[in-house]
C-alpha positions, 0 to 999 in steps of 0.5 A: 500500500503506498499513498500518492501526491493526491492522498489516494491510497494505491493497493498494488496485487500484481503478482497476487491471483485470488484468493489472496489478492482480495484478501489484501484489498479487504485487509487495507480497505479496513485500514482507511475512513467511509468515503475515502478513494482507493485505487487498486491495479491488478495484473490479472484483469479477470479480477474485475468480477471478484472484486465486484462481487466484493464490493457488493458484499462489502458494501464498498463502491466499484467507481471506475474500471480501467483495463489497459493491455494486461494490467488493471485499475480499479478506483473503489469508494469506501463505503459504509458496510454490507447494504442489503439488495432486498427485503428478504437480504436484509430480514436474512442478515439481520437474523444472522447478526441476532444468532451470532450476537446471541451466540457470543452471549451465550458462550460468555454466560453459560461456557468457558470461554476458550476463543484464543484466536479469530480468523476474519473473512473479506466479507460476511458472505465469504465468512458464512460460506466458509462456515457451511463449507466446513460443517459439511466436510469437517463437521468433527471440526470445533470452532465458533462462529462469532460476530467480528469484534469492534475492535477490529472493524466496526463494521458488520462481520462474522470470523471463526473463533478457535482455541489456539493459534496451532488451529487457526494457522492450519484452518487458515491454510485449508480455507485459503488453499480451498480458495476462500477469502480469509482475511487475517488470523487475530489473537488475543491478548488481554481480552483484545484481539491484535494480528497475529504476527 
């Protein structure tokens, strides 16, 4: 990520195929303030539809596209989070956000809570199609699907909590070598969380 004389924020991919470079765009796009401009340039002008699909998922606004020979611009608008496209979208994602904030809740209450570390997603869609994914070929897997914590975004968003940093290193490789847009493993330290390093 680099700034240029006109303050926008530049997030170069060449050399990054997807998942990973969309992972890199969330991961930075987290970085910077609601309506700030962001240009991305990619060597892999297909990327335009992943980081479409993105952009509605997070809420973020795709405002300009500029594919010139092999190499690609995107200008993103940073936007407010996940807008739901219709009723049935929005009555689905607020019920999502009641069952994991009720989840959270509940293992505070009633459990030890043992979430160590949290595996974030480039979007809520990514993150609860990682969570099916993984219920129906791991289902011995034991892991918690919580709401993402303010203190990493403010934003809506869902992560997958674990036990140890072991875990969450190996279930971040098999969702990424399985082409899901993990974002960052986070662990925590004095009832936070901070990337791991």
């Amino acid at each position: 990520m680099a700034k240029n004389q006109n303050e926008k924020t530049v997030i170069d991919t060449r050399g990054y195929s997807c998942p990973i470079s969309v992972a890199l765009i969330a991961k930075t796009m987290n970085t910077v303030s609601d309506g700030s401009f962001v240009e991305i340039i990619s060597d892999d002008p297909s990327m335009k539809k992943e980081i479409e699909q993105w952009c509605v998922e997070s809420g973020n606004i795709m405002n300009t596209v500029v594919i010139d020979n092999s190499i690609a611009r995107f200008e993103i608008i940073k936007g407010k989070g996940y807008k739901p496209q219709s009723l049935l979208d929005m009555i689905a994602f607020f019920l999502l956000g009641v069952r994991l904030h009720i989840r959270k809740i509940f293992v505070s209450l009633f459990k030890k809570d043992t979430t160590q570390c949290l595996i974030t997603f480039v979007s809520v869609a990514e993150g609860m199609r990682a969570h099916y994914w993984l219920q129906n070929n791991y289902p011995e897997l034991s892991y918690t699907l919580l709401p993402v914590p303010n203190a990493i975004t403010k934003h809506c968003g869902v992560v997958i909590g674990l036990s140890n940093l072991t875990l969450a290193k190996e279930l971040f490789g098999l969702l990424r070598s399985n082409d899901f847009k993990v974002e960052d493993i986070y662990i925590k330290n004095n009832y936070t969380y901070h990337p791991a390093q």
